[in-house]
C-alpha positions in Angstrom: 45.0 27.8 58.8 42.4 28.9 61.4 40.6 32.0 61.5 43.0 33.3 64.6 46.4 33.0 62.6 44.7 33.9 59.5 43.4 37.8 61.1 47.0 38.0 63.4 49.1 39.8 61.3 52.4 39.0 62.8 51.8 35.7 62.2 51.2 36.0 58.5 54.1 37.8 58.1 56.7 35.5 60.1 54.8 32.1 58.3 55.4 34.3 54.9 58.1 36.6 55.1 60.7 34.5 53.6 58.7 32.7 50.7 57.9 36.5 49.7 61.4 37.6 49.8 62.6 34.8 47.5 59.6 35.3 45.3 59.9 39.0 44.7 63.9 38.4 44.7 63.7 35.6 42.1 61.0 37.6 40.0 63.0 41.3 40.3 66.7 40.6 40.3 67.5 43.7 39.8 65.9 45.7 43.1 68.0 45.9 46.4 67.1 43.3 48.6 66.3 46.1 51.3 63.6 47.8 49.1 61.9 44.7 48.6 62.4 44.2 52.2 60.4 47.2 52.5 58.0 46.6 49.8 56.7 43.3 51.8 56.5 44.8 55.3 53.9 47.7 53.1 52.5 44.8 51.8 51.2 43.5 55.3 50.6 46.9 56.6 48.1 47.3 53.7 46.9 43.8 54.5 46.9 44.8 58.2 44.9 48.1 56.9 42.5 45.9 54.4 38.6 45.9 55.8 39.0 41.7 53.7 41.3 40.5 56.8 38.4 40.8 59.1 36.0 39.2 56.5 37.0 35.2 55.3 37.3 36.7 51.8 41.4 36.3 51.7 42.0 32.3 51.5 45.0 32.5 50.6 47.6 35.0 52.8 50.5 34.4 50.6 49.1 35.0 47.1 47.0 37.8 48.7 50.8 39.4 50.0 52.3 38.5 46.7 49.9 39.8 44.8 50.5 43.3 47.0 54.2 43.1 47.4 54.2 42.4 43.0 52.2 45.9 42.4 54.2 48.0 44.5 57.3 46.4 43.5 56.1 47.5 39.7 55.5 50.8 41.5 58.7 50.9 42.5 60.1 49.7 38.8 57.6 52.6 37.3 59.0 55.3 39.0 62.5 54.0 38.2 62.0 54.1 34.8 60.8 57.6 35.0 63.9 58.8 36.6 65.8 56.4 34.1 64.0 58.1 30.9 64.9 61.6 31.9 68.5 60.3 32.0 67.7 58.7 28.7 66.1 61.4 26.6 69.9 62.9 26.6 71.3 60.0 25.2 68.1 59.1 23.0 68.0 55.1 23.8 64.6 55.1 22.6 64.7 51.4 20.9 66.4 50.1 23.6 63.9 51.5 25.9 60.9 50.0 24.0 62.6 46.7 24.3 62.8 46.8 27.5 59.3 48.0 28.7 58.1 45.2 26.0 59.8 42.6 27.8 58.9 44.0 31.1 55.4 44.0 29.8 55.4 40.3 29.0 57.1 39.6 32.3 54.0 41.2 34.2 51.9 39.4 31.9 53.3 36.4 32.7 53.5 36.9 36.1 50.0 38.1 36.7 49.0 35.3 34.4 50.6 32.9 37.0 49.3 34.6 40.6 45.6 34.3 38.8 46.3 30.4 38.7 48.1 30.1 41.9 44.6 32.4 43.3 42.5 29.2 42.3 44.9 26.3 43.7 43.7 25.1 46.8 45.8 26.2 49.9 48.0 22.5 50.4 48.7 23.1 46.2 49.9 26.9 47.1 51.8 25.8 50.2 53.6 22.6 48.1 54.3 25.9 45.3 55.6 27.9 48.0 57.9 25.3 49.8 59.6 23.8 46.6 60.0 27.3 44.7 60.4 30.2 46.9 61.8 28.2 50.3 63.7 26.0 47.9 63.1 22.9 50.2 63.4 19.5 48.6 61.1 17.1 48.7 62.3 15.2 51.9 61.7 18.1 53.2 58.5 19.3 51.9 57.0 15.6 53.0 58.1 16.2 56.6 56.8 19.7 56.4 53.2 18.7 55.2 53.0 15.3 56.6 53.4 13.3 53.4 54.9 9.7 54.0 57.7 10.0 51.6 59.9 12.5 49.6 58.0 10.4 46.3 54.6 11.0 47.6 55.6 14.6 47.8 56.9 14.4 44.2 53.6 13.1 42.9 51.5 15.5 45.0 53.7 18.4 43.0 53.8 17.1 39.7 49.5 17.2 40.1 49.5 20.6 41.5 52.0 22.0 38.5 49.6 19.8 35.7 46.7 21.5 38.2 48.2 25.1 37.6 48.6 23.9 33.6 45.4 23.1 33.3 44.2 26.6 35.0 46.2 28.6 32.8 45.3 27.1 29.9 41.6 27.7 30.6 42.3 31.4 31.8 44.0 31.7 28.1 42.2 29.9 25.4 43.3 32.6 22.6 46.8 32.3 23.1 49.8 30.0 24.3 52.7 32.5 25.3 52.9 31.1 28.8 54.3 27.8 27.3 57.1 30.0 25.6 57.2 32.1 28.9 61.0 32.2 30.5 59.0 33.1 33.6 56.5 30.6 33.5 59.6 28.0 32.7 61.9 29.1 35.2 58.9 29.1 38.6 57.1 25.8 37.6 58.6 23.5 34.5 62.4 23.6 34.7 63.1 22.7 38.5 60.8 19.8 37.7 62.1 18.6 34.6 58.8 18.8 32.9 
């Protein structure tokens, strides 16, 4: 990506705009398509806003706006919940309320855990991540899209940027393995690939 399309705005939103969507739609199910249509037009305005997009400090756009669109969408989530436990304290669903923040917990856990690796994949890695996860191409059409020769060479360029992402998060977490028991970690990067 050149300097030019990387500082236009409008450009990193339309090259972007639906690999965020799916993202934040895969990752929160259950907030209206419209808010999270919201959340990732904030996200640019704050990129738009940001003193890094005139500085080469943001190499990679999309992990940069998911990283944005991710917090305000927990934002979002927060103040949910705090309309939620109002609501709750009447009915006193206190376990059932830990549960739930535990688990959403782990899932922003696992999901920061994950945008940390995806920060230290080259860009081609990121792009091949965004195409076969969040555009939901295949890999015909991820080879055509990049300029690989063959749906297989676009395969084996995945399977090394998932054992590439692995490896990164097993470095990042030497002290524990809970991203291998992750249902988040599974569902992006291990079970569409059958590894």
């Amino acid at each position: 990506m050149t300097k030019a399309s990387k500082d236009n705005p409008m450009e990193i939103l339309l090259n972007h705009w639906e690999a965020l969507f799916k993202c934040l739609q895969s990752l929160f199910s259950d907030i209206d398509s419209e808010i999270l249509k919201d959340i990732i037009q904030e996200s640019v305005i704050d990129l738009m806003k940001s003193k890094q997009l005139d500085s080469s400090e943001i190499k990679n756009p999309f992990a940069y706006l998911l990283k944005i669109g991710i917090r305000k969408t927990w934002k979002v989530l927060k103040d949910q919940d705090k309309q939620e436990s109002i609501y709750h304290e009447v009915y006193d669903h206190n376990q059932s309320i830990h549960e739930h923040n535990e688990q959403r917990l782990l899932q922003e856990q696992a999901i920061q855990e994950i945008l940390e690796a995806i920060n230290h994949l080259t860009e081609k890695e990121s792009k091949l991540l965004s195409l076969r996860f969040f555009s939901e191409l295949s890999f015909k059409e991820i080879a055509s899209s990049v300029g690989y020769s063959s749906s297989e060479v676009a395969r084996n360029a995945m399977s090394r940027t998932l054992t590439h992402l692995r490896t990164i998060i097993r470095q990042n977490n030497k002290h524990r393995d809970w991203w291998l028991e992750s249902p988040y970690f599974a569902r992006f990067f291990m079970k569409k690939e059958g590894l």
